[in-house]
C-alpha positions in Angstrom: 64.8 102.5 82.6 66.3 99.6 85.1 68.6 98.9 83.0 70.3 102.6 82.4 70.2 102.5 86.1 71.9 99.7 87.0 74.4 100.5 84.4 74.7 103.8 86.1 75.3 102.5 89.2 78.0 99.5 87.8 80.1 102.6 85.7 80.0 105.2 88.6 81.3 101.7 90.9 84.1 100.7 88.2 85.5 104.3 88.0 85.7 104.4 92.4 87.1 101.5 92.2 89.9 102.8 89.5 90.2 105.9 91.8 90.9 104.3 94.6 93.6 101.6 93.3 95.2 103.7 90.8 99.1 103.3 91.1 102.0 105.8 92.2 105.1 105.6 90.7 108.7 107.2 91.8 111.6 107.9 89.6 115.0 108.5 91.1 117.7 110.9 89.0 121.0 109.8 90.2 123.5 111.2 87.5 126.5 113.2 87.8 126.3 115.1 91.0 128.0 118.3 91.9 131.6 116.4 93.4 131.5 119.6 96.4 128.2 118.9 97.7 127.3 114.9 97.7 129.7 112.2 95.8 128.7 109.5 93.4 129.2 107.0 96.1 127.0 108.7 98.6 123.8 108.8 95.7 124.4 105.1 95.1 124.3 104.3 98.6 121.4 106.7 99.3 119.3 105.6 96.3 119.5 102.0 97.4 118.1 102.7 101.1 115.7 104.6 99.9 114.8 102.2 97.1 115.1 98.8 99.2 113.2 99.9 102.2 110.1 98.1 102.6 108.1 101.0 103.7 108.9 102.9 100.1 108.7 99.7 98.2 105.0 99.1 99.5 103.7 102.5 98.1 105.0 102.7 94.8 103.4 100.6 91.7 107.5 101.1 90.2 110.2 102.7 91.2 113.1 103.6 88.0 116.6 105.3 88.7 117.6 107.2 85.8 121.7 108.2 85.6 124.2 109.7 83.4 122.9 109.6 79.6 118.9 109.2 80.5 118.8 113.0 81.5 120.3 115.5 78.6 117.2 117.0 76.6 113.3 116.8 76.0 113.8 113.5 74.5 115.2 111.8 77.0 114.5 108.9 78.9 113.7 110.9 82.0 112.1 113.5 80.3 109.6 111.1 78.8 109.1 109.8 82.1 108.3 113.5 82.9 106.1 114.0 81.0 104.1 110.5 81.0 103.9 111.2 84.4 102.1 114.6 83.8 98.0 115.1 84.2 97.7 110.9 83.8 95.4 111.0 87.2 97.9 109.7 89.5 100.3 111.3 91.8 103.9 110.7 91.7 107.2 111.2 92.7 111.2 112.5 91.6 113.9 112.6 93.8 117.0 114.4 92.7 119.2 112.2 95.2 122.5 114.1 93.2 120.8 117.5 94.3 121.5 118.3 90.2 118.5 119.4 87.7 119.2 118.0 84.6 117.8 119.6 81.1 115.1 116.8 81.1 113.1 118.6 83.7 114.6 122.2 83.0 116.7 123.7 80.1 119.7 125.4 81.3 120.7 128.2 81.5 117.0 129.0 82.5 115.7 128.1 78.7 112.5 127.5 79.9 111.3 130.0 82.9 107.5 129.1 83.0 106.3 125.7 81.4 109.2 123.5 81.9 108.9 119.8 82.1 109.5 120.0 86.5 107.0 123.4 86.7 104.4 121.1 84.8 105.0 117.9 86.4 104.5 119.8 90.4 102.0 122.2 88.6 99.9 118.8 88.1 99.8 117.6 91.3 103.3 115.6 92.1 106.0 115.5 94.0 109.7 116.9 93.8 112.3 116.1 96.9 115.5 117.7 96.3 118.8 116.6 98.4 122.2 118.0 98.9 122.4 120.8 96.2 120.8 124.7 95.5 117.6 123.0 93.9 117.2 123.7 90.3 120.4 125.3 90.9 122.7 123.8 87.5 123.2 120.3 86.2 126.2 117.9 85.7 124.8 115.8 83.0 127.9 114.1 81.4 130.1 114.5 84.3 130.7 118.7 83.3 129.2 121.5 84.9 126.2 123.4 82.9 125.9 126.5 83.0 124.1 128.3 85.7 120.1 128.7 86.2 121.7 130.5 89.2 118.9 131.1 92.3 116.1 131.8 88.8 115.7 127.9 88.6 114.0 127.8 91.9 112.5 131.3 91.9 111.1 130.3 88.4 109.7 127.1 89.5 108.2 128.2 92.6 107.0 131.7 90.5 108.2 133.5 93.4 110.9 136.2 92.1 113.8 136.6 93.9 113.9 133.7 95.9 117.1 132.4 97.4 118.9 129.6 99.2 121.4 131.3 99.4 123.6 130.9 103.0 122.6 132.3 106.1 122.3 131.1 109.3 122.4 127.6 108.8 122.8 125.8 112.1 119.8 123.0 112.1 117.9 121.6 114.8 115.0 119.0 114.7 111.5 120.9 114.9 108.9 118.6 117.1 107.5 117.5 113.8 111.1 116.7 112.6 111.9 114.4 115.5 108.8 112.8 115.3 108.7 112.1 111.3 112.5 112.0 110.9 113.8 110.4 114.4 117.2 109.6 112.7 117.9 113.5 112.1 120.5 115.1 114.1 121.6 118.7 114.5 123.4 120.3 110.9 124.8 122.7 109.3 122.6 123.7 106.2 124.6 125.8 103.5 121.9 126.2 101.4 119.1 126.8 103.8 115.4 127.9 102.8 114.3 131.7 103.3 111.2 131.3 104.7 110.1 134.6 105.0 110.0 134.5 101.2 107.0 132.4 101.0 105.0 134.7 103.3 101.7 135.6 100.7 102.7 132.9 98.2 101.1 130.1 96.7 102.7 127.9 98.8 102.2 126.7 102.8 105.6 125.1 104.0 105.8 122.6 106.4 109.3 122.6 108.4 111.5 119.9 109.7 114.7 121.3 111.1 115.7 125.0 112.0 117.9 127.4 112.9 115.6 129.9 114.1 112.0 131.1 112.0 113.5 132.6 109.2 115.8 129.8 107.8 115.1 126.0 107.7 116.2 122.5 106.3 114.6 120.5 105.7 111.3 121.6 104.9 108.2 120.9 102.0 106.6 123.8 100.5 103.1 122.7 99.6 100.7 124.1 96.9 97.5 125.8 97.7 96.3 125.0 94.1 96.3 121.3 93.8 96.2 120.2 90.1 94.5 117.0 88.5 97.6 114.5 89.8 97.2 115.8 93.3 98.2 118.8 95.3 102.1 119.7 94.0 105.0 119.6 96.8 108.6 120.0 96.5 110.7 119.3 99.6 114.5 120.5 100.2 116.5 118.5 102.5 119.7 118.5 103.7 121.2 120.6 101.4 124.5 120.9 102.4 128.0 120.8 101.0 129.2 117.7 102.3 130.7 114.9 99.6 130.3 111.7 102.5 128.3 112.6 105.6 129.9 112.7 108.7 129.3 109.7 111.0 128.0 106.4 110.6 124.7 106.8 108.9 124.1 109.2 105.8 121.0 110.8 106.7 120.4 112.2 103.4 119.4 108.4 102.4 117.3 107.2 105.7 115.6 110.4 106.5 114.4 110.8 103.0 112.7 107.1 103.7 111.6 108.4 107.2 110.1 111.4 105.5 108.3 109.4 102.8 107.2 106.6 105.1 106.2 108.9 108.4 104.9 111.8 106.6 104.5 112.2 102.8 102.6 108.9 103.5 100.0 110.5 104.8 99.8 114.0 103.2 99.9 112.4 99.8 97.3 111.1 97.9 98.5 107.8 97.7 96.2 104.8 97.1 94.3 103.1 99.9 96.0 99.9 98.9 99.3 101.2 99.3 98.8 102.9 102.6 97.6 99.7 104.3 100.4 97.8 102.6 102.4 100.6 103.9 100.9 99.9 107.9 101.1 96.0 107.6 104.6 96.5 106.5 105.9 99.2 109.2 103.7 97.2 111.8 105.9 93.8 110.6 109.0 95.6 111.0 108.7 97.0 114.7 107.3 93.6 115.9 111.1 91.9 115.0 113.0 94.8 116.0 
C-alpha cells in the first residue's frame, strides 16, 4: 500500500514539475508585406528588436522567423509549426510583423471560414499579435497580392459576423494602461482601427491601449472568455496603419510590440515560472545600467 502511495505522490510531483517548466515558443512570419502599409525593410528591422531584446529572449524556449516560401499551403513550414503548436499543453505565440496572413494559417480567399489552422491554433489557447495591416485581411506570399478574405478573415476568426476595421476615426492616444505598458507609444493615426462596440456580448473581453475616443482603438487585445487546453486565446492588433517607414526616429511597431510582450502579455499569459523570473532578473539587470 506504501509503495502505490509513494508512487502516487512521486508521479502527481513529476507532472507539477512538467507543468510548471513546460516551454513557450514564438514564431515570427515576416514574408512579403503589403508595400502600402509596412516595407520589407521596416519587418526586418522590427523582427530583430523584437527578437534580440533580452526581455523576449528570456520567455521563449525558441523563437523561428518564417519568410517568403515557408508560408504558401497546409504543408508548409509555417503551417506545420501551426499546427505542432496546437493542443501540445503549452502556450505560444505568432506575430505577423508584415501585417499579411498567409495560406499556412488561413486559405484565401476565405477557403477555410471555421477550422483554419489560426482559428485552431487561438481556439487552443495561444497567442496572435498582428501589426501594420487589416488582420487576416489578404496575403502577399510570393511577393503578389492574393485575393481578398476582405473584412470575413477577421469576422470568421473572431466568429463575430460583420466585424470590421474598416476606417473611422482613427486619431490615437495612449490609454493610462498604454502609457504605462507601452511608454515608447506616441499619439497616431490608426487607418485600420478596432470597432469596439462590435465586441459588446461576444466571446471576447478586449483590453485597450490607445484611443481615439470609446468606440475605436489601436492598439488593443481581445481576450477569450473560453480558454482552451494551450491557455486562454488572444489576438492583439497594433498599430495598424498605412505607413511603409514610420515617421521619426524609432519604429514603434518593433519596440512597443517588445514593451507589450515584456510589460503586459508577461503577465497575462501563462508563461512558465522559470521564464517570468528569468524575465524579472533580466528587466531588473537592464534598468540598473541604464
Amino acid at each position: 500500500m506504501k509503495l502505490y502511495v509513494y508512487l502516487g505522490i512521486a508521479i502527481f510531483a513529476f507532472t507539477s514539475c512538467v507543468a510548471i517548466v513546460s516551454a513557450n515558443d514564438l514564431a515570427f512570419y515576416s514574408g512579403p508585406t503589403n508595400p502600402g502599409w509596412i516595407s520589407d525593410k521596416a519587418v526586418r528591422e522590427n523582427v530583430a528588436v523584437i527578437k534580440d531584446d533580452p526581455g523576449v529572449k528570456s520567455l521563449f524556449d525558441s523563437i523561428e522567423d518564417f519568410g517568403d516560401g515557408d508560408e504558401e499551403g497546409g504543408d508548409s513550414p509555417l503551417a506545420k509549426w501551426a499546427i505542432e503548436h496546437t493542443d501540445n499543453g503549452q502556450q505560444d505565440v505568432i506575430i505577423l510583423a508584415c501585417g499579411t496572413c498567409p495560406s499556412a494559417l488561413y486559405e484565401f480567399p476565405n477557403k477555410d471560414p471555421d477550422g483554419s489552422n489560426v482559428e485552431n491554433f487561438v481556439e487552443a489557447g495561444n497567442i496572435v499579435i498582428n501589426v501594420a495591416d487589416w488582420i487576416f485581411y489578404m496575403s502577399y506570399e510570393g511577393g503578389v497580392r492574393s485575393p481578398n478574405n476582405g473584412p470575413d478573415g477577421a469576422a470568421n476568426v473572431f466568429d463575430i459576423p460583420g466585424l470590421s476595421f474598416g476606417a473611422r476615426v482613427g486619431a490615437m492616444k495612449p490609454t493610462k494602461l498604454g502609457a504605462e505598458v507601452i511608454p515608447s507609444m506616441e499619439d497616431f493615426t490608426s487607418d485600420r482601427p478596432w470597432h469596439v462596440e462590435q465586441f459588446d456580448g461576444s466571446d471576447w473581453d478586449l483590453v485597450i491601449f490607445g484611443e481615439a475616443d470609446k468606440n475605436n482603438a489601436d492598439p488593443a487585445v481581445a481576450i477569450s472568455k473560453e480558454p482552451g487546453p494551450d491557455g486562454t486565446g488572444m489576438i492583439a492588433a497594433m498599430w495598424q496603419s498605412a505607413k511603409p517607414e514610420w515617421p521619426g526616429n524609432t519604429d514603434i511597431r518593433g519596440i512597443g510590440v517588445a514593451e507589450f510582450i515584456n510589460n503586459w502579455l508577461a503577465d497575462e499569459a501563462e508563461f512558465n515560472v522559470e521564464a517570468k523570473n528569468k524575465l524579472a532578473t533580466t528587466w531588473g539587470t537592464l534598468k540598473q545600467t541604464r
